[in-house]
C-alpha positions in Angstrom: 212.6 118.2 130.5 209.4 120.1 131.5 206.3 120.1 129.6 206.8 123.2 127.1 209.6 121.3 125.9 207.4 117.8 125.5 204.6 119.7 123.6 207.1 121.6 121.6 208.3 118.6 120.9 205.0 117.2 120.0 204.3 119.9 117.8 207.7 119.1 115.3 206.7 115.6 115.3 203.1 116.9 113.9 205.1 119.1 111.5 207.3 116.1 110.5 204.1 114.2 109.8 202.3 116.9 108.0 204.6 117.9 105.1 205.1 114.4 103.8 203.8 114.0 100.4 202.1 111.0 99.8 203.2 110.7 96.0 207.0 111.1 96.2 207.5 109.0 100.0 204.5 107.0 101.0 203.0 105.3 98.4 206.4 104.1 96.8 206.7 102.5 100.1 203.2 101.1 100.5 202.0 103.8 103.3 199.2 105.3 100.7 195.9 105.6 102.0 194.5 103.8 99.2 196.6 101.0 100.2 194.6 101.0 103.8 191.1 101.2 103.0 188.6 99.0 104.6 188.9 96.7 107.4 192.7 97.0 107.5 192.9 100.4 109.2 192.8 98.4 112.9 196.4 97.6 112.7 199.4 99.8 114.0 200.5 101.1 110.6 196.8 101.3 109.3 196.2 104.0 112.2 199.6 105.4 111.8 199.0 106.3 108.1 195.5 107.8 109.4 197.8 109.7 112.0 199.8 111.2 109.0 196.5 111.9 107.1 194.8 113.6 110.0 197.8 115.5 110.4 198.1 116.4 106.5 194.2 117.8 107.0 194.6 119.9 109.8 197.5 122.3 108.6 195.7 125.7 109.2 195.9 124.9 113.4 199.1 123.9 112.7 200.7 126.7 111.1 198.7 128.9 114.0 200.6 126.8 116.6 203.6 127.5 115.3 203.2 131.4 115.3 202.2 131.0 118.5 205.2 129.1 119.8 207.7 131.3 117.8 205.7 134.0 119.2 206.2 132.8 122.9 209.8 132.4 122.2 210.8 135.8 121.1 209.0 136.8 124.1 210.7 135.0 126.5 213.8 135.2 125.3 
């Protein structure tokens, strides 16, 4: 396994964790944000749900990492 495949791998994780609506899967299961505010956030899941939400906010870099990848593959290939 050499790096390109760890950060492409990285990168579908970060997809995984952006498109998941909060409505419809996490806050039927008590992941919602609203659920973590205040002191709580210190915990594992507390900074896992921020770790979705940061994700969730920074779509734009995504979506321009993923053209860049697909990009890199049809050149390669």
């Amino acid at each position: 396994m050499g790096l390109w495949t760890l950060l492409e791998g990285f990168l579908l994780l970060a997809n995984a964790l952006a498109i998941l609506n909060e409505d419809r899967f996490l806050a039927p299961r008590g992941w919602g944000f609203s659920d973590f505010s205040g002191g709580r956030t210190k915990s594992f899941k507390g900074q896992l749900i921020g770790l979705i939400y940061a994700t969730q906010y920074l779509r734009v870099p995504l979506i321009l990492l993923n053209s860049i990848c697909i990009i890199l593959k049809f050149v390669s290939a």
